[in-house]
N, C-alpha and C positions, 0 to 999 in steps of 0.2 A: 617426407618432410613433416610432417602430421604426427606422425607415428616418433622421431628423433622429439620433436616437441614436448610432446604425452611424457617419454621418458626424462626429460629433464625437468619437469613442471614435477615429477612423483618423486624425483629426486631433492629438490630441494623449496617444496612448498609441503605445508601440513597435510597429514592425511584423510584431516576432516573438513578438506576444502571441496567441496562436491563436483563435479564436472558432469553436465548433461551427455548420455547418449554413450553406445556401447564402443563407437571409435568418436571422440568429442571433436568438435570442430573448429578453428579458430576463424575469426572474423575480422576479414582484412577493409571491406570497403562498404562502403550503404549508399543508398540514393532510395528517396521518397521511403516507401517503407518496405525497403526491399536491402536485404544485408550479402556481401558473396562472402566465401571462404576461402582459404589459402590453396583449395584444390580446382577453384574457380567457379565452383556450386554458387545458385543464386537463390536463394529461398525468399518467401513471402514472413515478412518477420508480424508473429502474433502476439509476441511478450514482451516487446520492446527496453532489452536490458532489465527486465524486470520494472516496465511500467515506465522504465525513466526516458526514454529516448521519447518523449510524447506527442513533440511533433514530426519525428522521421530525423532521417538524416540526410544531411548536403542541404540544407535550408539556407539560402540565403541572407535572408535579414539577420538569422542566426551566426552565419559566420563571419559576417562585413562589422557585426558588433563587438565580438570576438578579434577580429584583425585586427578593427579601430584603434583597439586598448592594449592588442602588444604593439600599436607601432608605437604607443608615446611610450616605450621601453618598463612601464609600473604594472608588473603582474602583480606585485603582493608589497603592501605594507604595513600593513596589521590595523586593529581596532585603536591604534593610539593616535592615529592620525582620522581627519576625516576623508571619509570617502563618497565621494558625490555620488555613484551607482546605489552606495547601499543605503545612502537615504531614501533617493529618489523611489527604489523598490521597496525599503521598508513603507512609507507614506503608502504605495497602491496596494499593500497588502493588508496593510491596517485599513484602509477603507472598505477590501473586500473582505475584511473577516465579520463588518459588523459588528463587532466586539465595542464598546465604549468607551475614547480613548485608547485604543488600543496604542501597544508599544510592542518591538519587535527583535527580536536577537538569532542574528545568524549562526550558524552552524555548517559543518559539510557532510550530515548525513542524517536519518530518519534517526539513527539509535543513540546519533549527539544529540538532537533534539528532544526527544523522548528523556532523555537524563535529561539533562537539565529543565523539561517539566516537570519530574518528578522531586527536583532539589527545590525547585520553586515554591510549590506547592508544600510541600512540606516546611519548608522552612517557614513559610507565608502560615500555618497552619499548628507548628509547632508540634509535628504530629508524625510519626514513622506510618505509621497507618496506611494504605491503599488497597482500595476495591479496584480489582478488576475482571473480564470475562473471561470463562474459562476457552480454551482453545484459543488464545490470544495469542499474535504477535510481536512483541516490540521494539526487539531489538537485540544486541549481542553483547552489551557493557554488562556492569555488573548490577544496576537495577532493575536495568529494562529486562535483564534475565529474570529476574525475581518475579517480576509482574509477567510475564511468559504463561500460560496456560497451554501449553502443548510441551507434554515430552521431550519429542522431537530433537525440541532446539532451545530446553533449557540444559545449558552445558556446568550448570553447579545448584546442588539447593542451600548453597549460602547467598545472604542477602542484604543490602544494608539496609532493607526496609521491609515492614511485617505488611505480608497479602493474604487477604479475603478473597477467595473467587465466588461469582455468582452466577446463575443460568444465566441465557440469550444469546451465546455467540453461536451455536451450531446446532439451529432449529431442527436439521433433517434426521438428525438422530441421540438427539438431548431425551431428557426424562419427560418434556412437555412437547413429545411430536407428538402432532397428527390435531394438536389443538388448534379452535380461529384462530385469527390475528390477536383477534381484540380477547379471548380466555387464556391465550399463551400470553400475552403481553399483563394480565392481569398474575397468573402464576409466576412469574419471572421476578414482578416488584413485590409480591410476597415473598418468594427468595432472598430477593435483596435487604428484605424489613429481618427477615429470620436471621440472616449472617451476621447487621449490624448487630442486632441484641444477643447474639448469642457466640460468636466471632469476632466482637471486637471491643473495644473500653467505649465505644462510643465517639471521639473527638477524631476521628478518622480525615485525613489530612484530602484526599483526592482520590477520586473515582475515575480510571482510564479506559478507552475503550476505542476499537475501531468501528465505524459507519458502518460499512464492511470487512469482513474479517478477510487478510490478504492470503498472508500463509497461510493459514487453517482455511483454505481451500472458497473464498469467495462467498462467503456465507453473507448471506443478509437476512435479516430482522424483521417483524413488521416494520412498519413507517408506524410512527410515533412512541417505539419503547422509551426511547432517552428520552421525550420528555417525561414518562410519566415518571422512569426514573428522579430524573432532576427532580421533578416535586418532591421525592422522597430525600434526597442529598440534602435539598434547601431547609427541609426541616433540620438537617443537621448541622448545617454551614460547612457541607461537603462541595468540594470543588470539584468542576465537571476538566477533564481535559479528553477533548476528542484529536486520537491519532488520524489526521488525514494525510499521513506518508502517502499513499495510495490512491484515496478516494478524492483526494483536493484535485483542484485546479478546473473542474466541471468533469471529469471523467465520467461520472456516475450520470450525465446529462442531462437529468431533472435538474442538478442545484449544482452551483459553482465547488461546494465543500459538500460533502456524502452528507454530515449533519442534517443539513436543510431537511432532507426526508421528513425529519423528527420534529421540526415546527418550533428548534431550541438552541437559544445562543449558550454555547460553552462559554466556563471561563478561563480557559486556555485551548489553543489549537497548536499541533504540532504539525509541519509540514517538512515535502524535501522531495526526492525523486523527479518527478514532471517537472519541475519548477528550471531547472538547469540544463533539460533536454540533454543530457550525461556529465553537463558538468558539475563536482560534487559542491552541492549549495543542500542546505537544509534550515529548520531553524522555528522558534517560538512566537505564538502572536498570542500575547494577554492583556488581562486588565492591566490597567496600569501599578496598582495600588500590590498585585500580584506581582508583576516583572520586578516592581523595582524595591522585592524582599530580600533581599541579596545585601546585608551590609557589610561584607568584606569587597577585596581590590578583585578583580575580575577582569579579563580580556578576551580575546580570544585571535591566536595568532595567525588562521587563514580564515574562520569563518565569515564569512561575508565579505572576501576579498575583493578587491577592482576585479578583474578576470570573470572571476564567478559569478558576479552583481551586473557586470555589465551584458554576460551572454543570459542569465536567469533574466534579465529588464526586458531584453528582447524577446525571448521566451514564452512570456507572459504579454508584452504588447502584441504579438503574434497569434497566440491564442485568442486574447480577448477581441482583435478585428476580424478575424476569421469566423468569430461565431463556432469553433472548436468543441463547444459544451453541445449547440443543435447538433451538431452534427454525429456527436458521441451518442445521441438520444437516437437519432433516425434511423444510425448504421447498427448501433446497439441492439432497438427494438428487432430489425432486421432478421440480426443472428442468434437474438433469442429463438423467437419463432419458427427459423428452418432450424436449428440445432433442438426447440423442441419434437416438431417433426419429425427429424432423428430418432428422438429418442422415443418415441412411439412406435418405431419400426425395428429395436433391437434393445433387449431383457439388459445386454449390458451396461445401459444407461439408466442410473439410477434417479437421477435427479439433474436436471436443466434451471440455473439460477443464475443471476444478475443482475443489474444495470446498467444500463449506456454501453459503454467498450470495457465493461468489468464482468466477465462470464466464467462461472464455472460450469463441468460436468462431470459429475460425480458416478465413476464406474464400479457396480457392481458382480457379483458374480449369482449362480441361481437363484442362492436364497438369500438372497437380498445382503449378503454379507459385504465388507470392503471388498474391493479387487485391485490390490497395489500392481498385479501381472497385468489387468488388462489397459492400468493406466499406464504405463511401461511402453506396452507395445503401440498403444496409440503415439505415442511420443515418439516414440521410434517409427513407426509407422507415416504421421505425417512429415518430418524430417526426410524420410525417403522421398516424400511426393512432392517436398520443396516449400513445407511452413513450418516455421518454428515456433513449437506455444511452451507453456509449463506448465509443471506436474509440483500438485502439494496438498493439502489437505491435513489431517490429524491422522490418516489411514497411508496418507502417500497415496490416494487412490483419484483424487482430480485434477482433472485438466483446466490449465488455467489459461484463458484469453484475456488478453490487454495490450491492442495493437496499438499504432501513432492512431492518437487521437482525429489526421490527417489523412484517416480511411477512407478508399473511394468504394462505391458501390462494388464496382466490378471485382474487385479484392474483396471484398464480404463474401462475394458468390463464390470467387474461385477459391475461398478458404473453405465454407458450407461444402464444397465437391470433395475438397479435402483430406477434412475431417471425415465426412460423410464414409468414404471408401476406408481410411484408419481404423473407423470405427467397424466397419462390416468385415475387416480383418480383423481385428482383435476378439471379435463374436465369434469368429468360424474357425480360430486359434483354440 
């Protein structure tokens, strides 16, 4: 069955659509955080669709809110009518963003949103201009490619807007490792002072960046680069937008948006993923005076639809009564620490990073170089033993964890055994 699939999927989908795993698997059912496959496999799921499924699957309140809205028969009728869901959830997001006056505009995906910061901002700025970090990722349209800083997964270097990259996305092997916190974070905004003056006209429209870098392998930052940045943007009436496709919604466990870290209100946030627990919802929270730069006619024909508004409301009141952000922090600190353990006990682990339920591990080989092979086999490796994580990075060499935010202890541990053995096989590979 598996196998007739594989070939009709290579038959008639792109061949640059990636597929995990050397026979890929499809996924038929899930319950709590736990997914089976079409051959009846049940794995311990670590990547949760890529971060989005964030509170598990078969959730109740999630799907009784979901039922609610198909039974009065209106899945979708666009932004020209009103829709009680997506006020009600714009209003709680604009509260949590902090932002002043904030205002909000839905989307159904991180790299909708992500464009349309970038049209915002520019246009608010009158500026093709943007700073962003290098190893970045934002998306797959055609700007968010431009502001891309990884290879990778920039698929043209055409662009409809002129990028600056600057230091600070990927500490562990950028030109300012092995510096403090605080002389790396001082090297960094001198990078970023050298690019404005010497990189751009100056009137540079917006400055993008992830809390944490997601694709580029989970990279985190000191706590406090963005602001010292910011100081330097506001000398120039550079607009800050922080990509929290990822890091929103308390993932990162210290703060509800990865930003927090950084002690600094952006003036735009983009979000999406977690938010819809897999339904696609995404979408922009800004100043006001920023959202509403847009003087032509504009709509958008599912963003923010009843459906996706009313299962993303639940979503999020779900999260915020559970206290989902402690628990990111508890179970988080947790699997740092046995996974640094780990990596004290095997040369092929290069580096142990994260926050909350956002972990990378970055594999090596002797001499300290990438090892895309032994992040391969770990992938493959734990998949045999029944957990699902990702693999990505700038090298393709890290393993990425970001399980339902809904992790119980005992799934921390039986994931730590895991990995643990994955990893003691890919060493002795």
């Amino acid at each position: 069955m598996g196998e007739d699939l594989l070939r009709r999927h290579q038959a008639v989908l792109p061949d640059w659509l990636a597929l995990y795993y050397a026979e890929p698997i499809e996924i038929v059912e899930g319950h709590g955080r736990r997914v089976t496959d079409s051959a009846g496999r049940t794995y311990l799921d670590f990547f949760a669709g890529i971060l989005t499924n964030a509170i598990g699957y078969g959730i109740p309140e999630i799907s009784a809110a979901i039922r609610a809205q198909l039974d009065t028969g209106v899945v979708h009728t666009s932004t020209l009518y009103l829709i009680r869901k997506q006020v009600e959830l714009a209003e709680q997001i604009a509260e949590q963003s902090g932002i002043p006056g904030a205002k909000v505009f839905f989307t159904n995906s991180g790299t909708e949103a992500n464009e349309t910061a970038l049209m915002l901002t520019t246009q608010y700025r009158r500026s093709n201009q943007v700073l962003a970090l290098r190893n970045s990722y934002h998306g797959r349209a055609f700007a968010t490619v431009g502001v891309t800083g990884n290879r990778g997964w920039s698929a043209s270097s055409l662009s409809p807007i002129r990028v600056s990259s600057v230091h600070g996305g990927y500490r562990y092997r950028d030109a300012f490792r092995g510096l403090s916190d605080s002389a790396y974070i001082d090297a960094c905004v001198e990078d970023l002072r050298d690019v404005l003056v010497t990189g751009t006209s100056g009137d540079v429209a917006a400055f993008i960046a992830e809390p944490i870098q997601g694709v580029g392998g989970f990279n985190v930052p000191p706590d406090g680069l963005f602001a010292a940045f910011k100081e330097v943007l506001d000398d120039y009436g550079i607009l800050f937008i922080s990509d929290e496709v990822q890091t929103g919604w308390g993932r990162t466990g210290e703060h509800f948006w990865g930003i927090g870290a950084h002690g600094v209100t952006p003036d735009v946030m983009t979000f999406a993923k977690g938010l819809g627990n897999g339904l696609a919802i995404g979408g922009v929270v800004a100043r006001p005076e920023v959202m509403d730069a847009i003087t032509a006619n504009s709509i958008s024909t599912f963003g923010g639809n009843p459906l996706a508004t009313a299962g993303a409301k639940a979503t999020l009141d779900y999260l915020l009564d559970h206290d989902l952000q402690g628990n990111a922090a508890k179970l988080g600190e947790r699997l740092l620490t046995g996974l640094r353990e780990v990596g004290e006990r095997y040369e092929v682990v290069g580096d142990v990073r994260g926050k909350g339920l956002m972990i990378g591990i970055e594999l090596v080989g002797p001499d300290g170089a990438p090892s895309p092979a032994a992040a391969t086999a770990v992938l493959e490796g734990t998949r045999e033993r029944g957990l699902l994580v990702g693999k990505g990075g700038l090298h393709n060499n890290v393993i990425r964890l970001a399980p339902p935010m809904t992790l119980t202890g005992a799934e921390a541990s039986e994931a730590l055994e895991i990995l643990e053995a994955a990893i003691n096989s890919a060493a002795s590979g």
